[in-house]
C-alpha positions as CSV (number, residue, x, y, z in Angstrom):
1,X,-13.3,-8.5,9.6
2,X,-10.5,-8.5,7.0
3,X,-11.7,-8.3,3.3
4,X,-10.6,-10.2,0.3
5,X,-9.3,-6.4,-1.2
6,X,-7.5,-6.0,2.2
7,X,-5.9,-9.7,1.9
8,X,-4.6,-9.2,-1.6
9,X,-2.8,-5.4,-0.8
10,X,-0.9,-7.6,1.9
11,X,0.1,-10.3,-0.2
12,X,1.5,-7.8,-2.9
13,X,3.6,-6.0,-0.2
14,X,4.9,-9.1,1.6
15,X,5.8,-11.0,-2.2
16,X,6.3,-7.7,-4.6
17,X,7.5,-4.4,-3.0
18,X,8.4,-2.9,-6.3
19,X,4.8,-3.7,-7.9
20,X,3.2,-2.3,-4.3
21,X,4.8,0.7,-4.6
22,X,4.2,1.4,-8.5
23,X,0.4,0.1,-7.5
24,X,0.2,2.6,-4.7
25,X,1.5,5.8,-6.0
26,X,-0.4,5.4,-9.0
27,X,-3.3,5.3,-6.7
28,X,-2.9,8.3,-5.7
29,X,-2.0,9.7,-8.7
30,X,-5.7,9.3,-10.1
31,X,-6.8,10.0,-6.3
32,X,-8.3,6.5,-5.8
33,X,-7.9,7.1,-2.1
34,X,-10.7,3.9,-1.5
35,X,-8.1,1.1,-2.9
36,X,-5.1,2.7,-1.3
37,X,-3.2,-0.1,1.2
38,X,-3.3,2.8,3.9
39,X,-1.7,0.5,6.8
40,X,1.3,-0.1,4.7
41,X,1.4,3.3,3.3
42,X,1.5,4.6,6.7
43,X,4.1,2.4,7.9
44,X,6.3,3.2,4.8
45,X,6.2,6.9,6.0
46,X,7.2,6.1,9.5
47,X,9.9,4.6,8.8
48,X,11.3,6.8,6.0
49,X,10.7,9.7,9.4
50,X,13.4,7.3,11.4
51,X,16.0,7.4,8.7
């Protein structure tokens, strides 16, 4: 079951990359690990490994 939280990290990466990543680091900046977009993230990191 997808939730509305996991609906609206998708949207911002798919419409605003720039705002996703700002969203995201400072995320985990103030270690809110719960409200991370973790499939993105992870994807992000793979491919940066590829380069």
């Amino acid at each position: 079951m997808t939730t509305k939280l996991e609906v609206e990290r998708q949207k911002l990466y798919d419409t605003d990359y720039l705002r996703w990543m700002e969203t995201t680091v400072e995320k985990l900046r103030v270690r809110d690990y719960s409200n991370i977009d973790w499939e993105n993230l992870i994807a992000e990191i793979e491919d940066i490994g590829r380069r």
